[in-house]
Structures are given as C-alpha cells and as structure tokens.
VEXMI-100746 format. One record per atom (N, C-alpha, C): residue number from 0; atom name; x, y, z. Coordinates in Angstrom, 1 decimal, decimal comma, always signed. Each point is the difference from the previous one (the first is absolute). Last residue first. Layout:
// VEXMI-100746
 pos site   east  north     up
 NUM   CA      X      Y      Z
...
This chain:
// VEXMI-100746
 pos site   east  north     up
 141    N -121,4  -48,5  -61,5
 141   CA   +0,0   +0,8   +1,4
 141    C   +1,2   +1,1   +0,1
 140    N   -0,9   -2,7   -4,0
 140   CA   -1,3   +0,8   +0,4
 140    C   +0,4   +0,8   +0,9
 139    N   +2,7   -4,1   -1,7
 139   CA   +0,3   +1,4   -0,1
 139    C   -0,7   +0,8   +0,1
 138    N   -0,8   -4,4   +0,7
 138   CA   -0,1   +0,2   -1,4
 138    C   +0,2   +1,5   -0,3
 137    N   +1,5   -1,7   +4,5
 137   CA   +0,1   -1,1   -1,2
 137    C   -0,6   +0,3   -1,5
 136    N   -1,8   +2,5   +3,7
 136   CA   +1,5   +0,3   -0,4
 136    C   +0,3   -1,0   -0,7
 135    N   -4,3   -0,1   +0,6
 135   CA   +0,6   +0,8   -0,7
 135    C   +1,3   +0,4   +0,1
 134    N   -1,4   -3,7   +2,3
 134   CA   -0,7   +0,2   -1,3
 134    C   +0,2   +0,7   -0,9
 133    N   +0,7   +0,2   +4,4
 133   CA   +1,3   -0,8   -0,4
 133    C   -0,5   -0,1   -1,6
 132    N   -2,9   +2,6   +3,2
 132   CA   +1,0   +0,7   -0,4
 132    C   +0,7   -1,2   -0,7
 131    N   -3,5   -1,4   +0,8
 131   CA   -0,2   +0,6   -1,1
 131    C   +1,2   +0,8   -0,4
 130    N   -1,0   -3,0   +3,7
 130   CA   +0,3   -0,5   -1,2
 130    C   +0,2   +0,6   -1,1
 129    N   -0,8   +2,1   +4,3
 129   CA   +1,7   -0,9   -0,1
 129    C   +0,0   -0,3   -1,3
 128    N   -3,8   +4,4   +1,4
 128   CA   +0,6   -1,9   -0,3
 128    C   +1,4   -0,1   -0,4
 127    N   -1,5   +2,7   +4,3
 127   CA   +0,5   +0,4   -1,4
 127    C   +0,2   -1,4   -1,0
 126    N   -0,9   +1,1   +5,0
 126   CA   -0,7   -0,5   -0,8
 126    C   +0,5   -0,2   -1,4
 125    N   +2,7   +2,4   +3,1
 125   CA   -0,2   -1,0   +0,6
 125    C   -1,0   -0,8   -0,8
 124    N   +1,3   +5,0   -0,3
 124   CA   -0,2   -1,2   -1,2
 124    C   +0,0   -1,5   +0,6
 123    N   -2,6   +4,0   +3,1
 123   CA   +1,6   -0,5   -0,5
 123    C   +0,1   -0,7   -1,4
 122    N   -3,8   +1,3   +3,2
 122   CA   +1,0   +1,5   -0,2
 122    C   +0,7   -0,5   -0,9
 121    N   -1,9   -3,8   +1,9
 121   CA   -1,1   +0,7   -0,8
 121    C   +0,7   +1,4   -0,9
 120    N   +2,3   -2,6   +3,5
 120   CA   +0,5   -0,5   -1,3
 120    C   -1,2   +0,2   -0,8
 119    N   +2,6   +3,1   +4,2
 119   CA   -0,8   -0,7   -0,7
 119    C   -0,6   -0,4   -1,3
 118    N   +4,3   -0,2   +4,0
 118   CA   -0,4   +0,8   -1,2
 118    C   -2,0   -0,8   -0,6
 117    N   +4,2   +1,0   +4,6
 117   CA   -1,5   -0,2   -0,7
 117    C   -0,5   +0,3   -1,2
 116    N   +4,7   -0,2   +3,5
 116   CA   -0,4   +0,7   -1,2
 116    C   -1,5   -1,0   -0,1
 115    N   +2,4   -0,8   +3,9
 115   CA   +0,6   +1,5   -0,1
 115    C   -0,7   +0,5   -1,8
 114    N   -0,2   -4,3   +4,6
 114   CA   -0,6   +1,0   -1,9
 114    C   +0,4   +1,2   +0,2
 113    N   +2,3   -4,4   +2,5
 113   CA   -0,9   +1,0   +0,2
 113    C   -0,4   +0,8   -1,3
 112    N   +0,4   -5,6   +0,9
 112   CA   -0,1   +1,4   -1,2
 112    C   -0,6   +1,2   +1,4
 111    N   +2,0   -5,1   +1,0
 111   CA   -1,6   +1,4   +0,5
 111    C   +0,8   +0,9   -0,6
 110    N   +0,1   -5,7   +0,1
 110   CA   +0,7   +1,1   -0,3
 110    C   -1,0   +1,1   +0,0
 109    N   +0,8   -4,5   +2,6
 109   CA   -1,0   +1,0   -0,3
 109    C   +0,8   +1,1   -0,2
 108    N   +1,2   -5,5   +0,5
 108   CA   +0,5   +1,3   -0,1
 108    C   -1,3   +0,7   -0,4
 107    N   -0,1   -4,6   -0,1
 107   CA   +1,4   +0,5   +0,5
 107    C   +0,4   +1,5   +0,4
 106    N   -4,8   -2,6   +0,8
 106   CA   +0,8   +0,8   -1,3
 106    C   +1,5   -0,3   +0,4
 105    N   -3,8   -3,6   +0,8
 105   CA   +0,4   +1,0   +0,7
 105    C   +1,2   +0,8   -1,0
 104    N   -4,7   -2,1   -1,7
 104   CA   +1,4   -0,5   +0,2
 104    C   +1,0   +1,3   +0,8
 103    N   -5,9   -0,7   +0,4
 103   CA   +1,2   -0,2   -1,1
 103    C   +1,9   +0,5   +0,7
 102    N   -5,0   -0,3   +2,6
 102   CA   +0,6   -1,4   -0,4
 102    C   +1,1   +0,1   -1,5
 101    N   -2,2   +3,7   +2,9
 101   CA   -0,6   -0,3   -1,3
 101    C   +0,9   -1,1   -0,1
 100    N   +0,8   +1,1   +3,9
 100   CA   -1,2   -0,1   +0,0
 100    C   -0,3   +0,5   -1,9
  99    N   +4,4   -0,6   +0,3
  99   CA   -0,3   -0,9   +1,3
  99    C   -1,5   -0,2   -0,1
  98    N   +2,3   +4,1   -1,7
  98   CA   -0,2   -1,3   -1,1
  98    C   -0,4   -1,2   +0,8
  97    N   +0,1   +3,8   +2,5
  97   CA   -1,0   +0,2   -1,0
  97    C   -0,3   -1,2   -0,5
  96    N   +4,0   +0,2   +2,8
  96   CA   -1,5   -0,1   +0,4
  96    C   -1,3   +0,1   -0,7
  95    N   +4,4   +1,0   -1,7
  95   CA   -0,9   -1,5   +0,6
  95    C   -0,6   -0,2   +0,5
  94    N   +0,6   +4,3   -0,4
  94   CA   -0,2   -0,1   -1,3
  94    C   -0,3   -1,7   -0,4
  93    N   +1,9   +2,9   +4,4
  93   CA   -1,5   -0,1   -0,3
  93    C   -0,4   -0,6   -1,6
  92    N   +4,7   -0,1   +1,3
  92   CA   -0,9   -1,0   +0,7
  92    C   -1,8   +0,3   -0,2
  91    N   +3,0   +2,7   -2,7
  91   CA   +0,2   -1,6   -0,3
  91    C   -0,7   -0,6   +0,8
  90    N   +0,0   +4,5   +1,8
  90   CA   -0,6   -0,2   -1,5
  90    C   +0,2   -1,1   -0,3
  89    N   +2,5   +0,4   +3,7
  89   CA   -1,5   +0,7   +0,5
  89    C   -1,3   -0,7   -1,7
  88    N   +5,2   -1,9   -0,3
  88   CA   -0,1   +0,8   +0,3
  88    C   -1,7   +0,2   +0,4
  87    N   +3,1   -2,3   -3,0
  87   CA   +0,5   +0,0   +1,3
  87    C   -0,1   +0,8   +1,0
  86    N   -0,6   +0,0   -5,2
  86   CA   -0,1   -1,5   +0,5
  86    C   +0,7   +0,0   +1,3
  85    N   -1,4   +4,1   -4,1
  85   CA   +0,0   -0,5   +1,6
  85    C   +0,0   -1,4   +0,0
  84    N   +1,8   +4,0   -3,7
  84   CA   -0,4   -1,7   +0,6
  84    C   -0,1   +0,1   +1,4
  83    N   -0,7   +4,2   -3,8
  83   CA   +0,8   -0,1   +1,1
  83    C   -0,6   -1,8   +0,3
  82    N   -0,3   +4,4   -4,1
  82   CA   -0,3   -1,5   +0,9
  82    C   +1,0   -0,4   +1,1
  81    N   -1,8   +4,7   -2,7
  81   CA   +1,4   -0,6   +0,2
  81    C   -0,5   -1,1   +0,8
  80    N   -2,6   +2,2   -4,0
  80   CA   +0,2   +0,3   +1,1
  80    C   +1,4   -0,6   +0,5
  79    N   -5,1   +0,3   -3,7
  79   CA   +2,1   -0,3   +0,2
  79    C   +0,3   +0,6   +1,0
  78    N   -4,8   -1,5   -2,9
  78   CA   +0,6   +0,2   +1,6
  78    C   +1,4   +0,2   +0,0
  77    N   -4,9   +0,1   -3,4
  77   CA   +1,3   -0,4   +0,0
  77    C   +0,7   +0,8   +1,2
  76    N   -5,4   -1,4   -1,7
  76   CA   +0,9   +0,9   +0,3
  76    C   +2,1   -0,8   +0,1
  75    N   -6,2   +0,1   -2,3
  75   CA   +1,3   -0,5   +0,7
  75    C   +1,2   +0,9   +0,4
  74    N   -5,2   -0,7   -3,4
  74   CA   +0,6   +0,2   +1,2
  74    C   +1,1   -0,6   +0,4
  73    N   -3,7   -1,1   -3,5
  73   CA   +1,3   +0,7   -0,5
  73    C   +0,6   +1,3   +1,2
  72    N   -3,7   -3,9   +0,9
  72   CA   +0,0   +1,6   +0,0
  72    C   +0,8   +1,0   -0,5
  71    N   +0,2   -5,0   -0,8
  71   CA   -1,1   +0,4   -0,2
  71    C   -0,3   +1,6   +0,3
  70    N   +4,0   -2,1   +1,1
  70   CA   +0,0   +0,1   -1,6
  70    C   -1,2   +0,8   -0,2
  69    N   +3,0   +0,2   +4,3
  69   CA   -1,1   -0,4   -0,5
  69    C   -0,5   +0,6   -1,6
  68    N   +4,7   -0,1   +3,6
  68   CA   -0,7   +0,7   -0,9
  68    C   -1,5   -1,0   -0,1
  67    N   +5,4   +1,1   +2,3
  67   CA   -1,2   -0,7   +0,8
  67    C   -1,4   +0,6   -1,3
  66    N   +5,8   -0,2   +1,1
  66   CA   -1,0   +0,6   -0,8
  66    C   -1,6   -1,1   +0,3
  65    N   +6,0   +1,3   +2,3
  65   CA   -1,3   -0,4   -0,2
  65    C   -1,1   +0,5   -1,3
  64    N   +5,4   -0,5   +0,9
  64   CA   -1,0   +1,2   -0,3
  64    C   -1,2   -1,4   -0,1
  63    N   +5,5   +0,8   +2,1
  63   CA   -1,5   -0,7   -0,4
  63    C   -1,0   +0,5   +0,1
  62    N   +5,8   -0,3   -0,7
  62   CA   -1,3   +0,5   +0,5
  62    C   -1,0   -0,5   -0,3
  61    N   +4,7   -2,4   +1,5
  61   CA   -0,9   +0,6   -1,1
  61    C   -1,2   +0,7   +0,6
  60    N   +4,1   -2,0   +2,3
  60   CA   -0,1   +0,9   -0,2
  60    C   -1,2   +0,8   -1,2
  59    N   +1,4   -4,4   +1,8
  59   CA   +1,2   +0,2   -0,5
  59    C   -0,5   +1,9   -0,4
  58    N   -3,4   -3,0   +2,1
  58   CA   +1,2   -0,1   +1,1
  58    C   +1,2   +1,1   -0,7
  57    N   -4,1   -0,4   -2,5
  57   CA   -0,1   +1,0   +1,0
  57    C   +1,2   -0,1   +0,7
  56    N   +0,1   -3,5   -3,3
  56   CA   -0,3   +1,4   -0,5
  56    C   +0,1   +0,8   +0,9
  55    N   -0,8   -4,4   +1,5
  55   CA   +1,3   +0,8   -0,4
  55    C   +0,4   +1,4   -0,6
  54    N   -4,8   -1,7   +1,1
  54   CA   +1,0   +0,2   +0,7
  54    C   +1,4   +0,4   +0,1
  53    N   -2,7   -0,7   -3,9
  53   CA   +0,0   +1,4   +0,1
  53    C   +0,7   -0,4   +1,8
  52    N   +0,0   -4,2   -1,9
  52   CA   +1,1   +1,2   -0,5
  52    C   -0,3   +1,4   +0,3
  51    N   -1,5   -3,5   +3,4
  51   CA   +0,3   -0,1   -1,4
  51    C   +0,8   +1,0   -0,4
  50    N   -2,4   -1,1   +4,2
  50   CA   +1,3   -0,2   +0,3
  50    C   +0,8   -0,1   -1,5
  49    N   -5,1   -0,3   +1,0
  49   CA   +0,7   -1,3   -1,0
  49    C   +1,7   +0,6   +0,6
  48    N   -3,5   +2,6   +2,1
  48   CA   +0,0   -1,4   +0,6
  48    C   +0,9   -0,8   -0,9
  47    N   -1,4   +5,3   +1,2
  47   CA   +1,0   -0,4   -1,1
  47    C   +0,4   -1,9   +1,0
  46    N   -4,1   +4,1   +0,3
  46   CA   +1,0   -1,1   +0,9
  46    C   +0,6   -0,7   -0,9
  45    N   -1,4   +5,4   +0,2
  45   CA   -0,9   -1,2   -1,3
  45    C   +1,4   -1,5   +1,7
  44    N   -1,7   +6,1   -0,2
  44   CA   +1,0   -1,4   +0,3
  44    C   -0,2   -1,3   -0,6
  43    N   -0,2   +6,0   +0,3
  43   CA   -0,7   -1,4   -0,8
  43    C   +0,8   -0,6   +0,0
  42    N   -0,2   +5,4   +2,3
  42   CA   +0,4   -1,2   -0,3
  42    C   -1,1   -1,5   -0,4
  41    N   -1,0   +4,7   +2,0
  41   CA   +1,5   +0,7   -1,1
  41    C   +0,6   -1,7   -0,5
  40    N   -4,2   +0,3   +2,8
  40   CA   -0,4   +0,9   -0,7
  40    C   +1,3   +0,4   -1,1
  39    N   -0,2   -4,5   +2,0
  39   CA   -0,4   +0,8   +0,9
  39    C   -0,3   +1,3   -1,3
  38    N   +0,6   -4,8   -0,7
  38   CA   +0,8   +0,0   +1,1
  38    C   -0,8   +1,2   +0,8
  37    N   -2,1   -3,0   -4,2
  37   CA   +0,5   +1,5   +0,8
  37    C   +0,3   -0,5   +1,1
  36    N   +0,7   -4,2   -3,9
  36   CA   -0,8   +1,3   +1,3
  36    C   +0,0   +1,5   +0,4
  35    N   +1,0   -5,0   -3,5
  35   CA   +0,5   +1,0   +0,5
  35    C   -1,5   +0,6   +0,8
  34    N   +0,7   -4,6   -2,1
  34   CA   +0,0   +0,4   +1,4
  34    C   +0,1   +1,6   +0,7
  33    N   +0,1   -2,0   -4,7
  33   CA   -1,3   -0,6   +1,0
  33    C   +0,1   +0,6   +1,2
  32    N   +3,3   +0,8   -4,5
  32   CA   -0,1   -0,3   +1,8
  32    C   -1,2   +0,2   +0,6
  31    N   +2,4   -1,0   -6,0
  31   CA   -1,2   +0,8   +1,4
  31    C   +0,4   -0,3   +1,2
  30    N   +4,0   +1,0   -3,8
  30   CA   -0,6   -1,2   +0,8
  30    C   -1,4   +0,5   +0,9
  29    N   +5,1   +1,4   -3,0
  29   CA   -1,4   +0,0   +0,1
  29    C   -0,8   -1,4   +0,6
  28    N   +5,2   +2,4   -0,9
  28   CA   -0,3   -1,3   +0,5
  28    C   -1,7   +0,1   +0,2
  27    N   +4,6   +2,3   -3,1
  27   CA   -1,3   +0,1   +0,5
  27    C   -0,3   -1,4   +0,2
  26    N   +5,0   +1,1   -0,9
  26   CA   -1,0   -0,8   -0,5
  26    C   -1,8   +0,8   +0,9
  25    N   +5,1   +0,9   +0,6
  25   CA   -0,8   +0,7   -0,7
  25    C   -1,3   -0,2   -0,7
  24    N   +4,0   -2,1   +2,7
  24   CA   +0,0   +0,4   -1,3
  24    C   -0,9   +0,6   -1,1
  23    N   -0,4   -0,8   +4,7
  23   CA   +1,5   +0,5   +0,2
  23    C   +0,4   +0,4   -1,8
  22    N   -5,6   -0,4   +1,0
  22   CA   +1,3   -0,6   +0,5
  22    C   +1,5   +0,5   +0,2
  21    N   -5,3   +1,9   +0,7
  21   CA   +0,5   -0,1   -1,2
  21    C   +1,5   -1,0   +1,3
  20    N   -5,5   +0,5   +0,7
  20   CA   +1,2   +0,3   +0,1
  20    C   +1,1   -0,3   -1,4
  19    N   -6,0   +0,7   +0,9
  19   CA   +1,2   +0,1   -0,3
  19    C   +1,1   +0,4   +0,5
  18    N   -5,6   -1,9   +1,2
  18   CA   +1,2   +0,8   +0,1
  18    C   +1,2   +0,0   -1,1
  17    N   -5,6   -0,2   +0,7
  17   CA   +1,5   -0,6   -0,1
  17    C   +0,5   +1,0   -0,3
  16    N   -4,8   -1,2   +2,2
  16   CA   +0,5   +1,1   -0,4
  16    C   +1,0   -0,7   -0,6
  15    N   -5,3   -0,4   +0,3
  15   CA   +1,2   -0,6   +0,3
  15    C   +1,3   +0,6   -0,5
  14    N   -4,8   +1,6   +2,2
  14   CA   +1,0   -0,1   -1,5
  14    C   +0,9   -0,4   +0,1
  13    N   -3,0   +1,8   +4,2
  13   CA   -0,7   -0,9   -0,9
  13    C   +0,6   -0,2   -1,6
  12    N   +2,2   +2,5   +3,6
  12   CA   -0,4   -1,1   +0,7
  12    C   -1,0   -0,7   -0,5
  11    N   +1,4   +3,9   -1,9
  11   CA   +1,4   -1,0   +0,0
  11    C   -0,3   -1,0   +0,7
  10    N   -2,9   +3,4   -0,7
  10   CA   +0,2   -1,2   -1,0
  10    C   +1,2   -0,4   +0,2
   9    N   -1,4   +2,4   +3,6
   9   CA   -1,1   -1,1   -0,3
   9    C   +0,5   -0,5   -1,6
   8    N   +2,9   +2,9   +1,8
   8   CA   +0,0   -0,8   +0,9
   8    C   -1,1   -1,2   -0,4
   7    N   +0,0   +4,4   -2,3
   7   CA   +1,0   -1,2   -0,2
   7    C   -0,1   -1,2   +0,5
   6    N   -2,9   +3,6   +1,7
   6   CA   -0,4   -0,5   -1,6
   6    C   +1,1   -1,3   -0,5
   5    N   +0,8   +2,6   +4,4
   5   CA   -0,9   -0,9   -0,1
   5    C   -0,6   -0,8   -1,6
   4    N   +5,0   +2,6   -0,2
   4   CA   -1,6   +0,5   +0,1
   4    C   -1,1   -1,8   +0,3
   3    N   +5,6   +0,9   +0,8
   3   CA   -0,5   -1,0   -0,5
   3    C   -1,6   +1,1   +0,1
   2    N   +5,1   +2,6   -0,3
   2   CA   -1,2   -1,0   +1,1
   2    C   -1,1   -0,2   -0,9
   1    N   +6,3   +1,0   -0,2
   1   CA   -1,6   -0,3   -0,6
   1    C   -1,4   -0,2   +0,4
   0    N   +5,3   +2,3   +1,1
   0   CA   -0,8   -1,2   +0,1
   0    C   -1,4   +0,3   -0,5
C-alpha cells in the first residue's frame, strides 16, 4: 500500500482530478470528479452521483486510475490501486451527509481507491507533448 505525503493531500484537494475506467470491451471511459477526496493516508474517494458509465465500469470489475495534475506548475500525479463500492455502509452514510450539507446530489456510491502505486507525473513522461508525438509518427519522425 501506498501513503499519501501532506504535500499530495494539499494538491489533490486544490486540482481537479479524473478519473479512468475501462469497459467489458475495452473502451477507456475518462471523465473529471469534482468531488474526489482524501479518505485517509492509503485511500481517495470521489462520490460517484450520475450512477453512469465509469459506475458500471467499477461494478463489472474495471480498474481505476486516478490522475490529479495542474498545468500551470507542470505538477501531478497518478493513483492505481484496488477500488472497492461503498453504498451501505459507515463510509456511504458519512458521505450523505457531506453531500446533504454542501447541497449536491446524493451519490450512489463512494468508490475508495486503496493506493498501492504513486506515480509522479513531473518524474514521468506524463507531460510529454501528445501533439508532437502524433506529428511525428505520422510523418515517420518518431
């Protein structure tokens, strides 16, 4: 398991993060979540309210990797781990409660990434221009 450094904790709680699931056929499903959070020092939860496709996604077994970055500090990081649903439970009910007193939509479900890998996306090709790689491979460069 993975633990979260005070340093993380604050940009993950000031950068909007998204997530990725993948489908039964393989499709990548991308999307921001406004809502994600620190759970605790080994976990990041977000409130999964639309009941949509990365929903399904998680039901049917997919993994999910968070990434949480800021352009202007060319800072960020990437999360993988094993997710678990809560909708019935200590964690779900405190999580209505949350949504309740910030007046947004009660979740269906609070999926909680435990972290088991951290990558950082300064260390990493995570930046790496997109446009340029496709640029040159297309004109055979890359």
């Amino acid at each position: 398991m993975a633990t979260l450094t005070a340093d993380m904790k604050t940009f993950i709680e000031n950068n909007l993060a998204w997530i990725t699931t993948v489908d039964k056929d393989g499709n990548l499903d991308l999307g921001p979540k406004m809502s994600m959070f620190v759970l605790d020092d080994n976990h990041l939860a977000y409130h999964e309210r639309t009941a949509g496709q990365h929903y399904r996604n998680l039901q049917d077994g997919s993994p999910l990797v968070i990434a949480v970055a800021n352009l202007a500090e060319k800072k960020g990081y990437r999360f993988r781990g094993t997710v678990t649903l809560h909708t019935d439970d200590d964690i779900y009910d405190a999580q209505v409660k949350v949504a309740e007193e910030k007046g947004t939509k009660k979740p269906a479900a609070i999926p909680v990434l435990e972290i088991t890998e951290i990558q950082d996306c300064v260390l990493s090709s995570c930046y790496r221009p997109v446009w340029r790689e496709f640029s040159f491979r297309k004109s055979g460069r890359f």
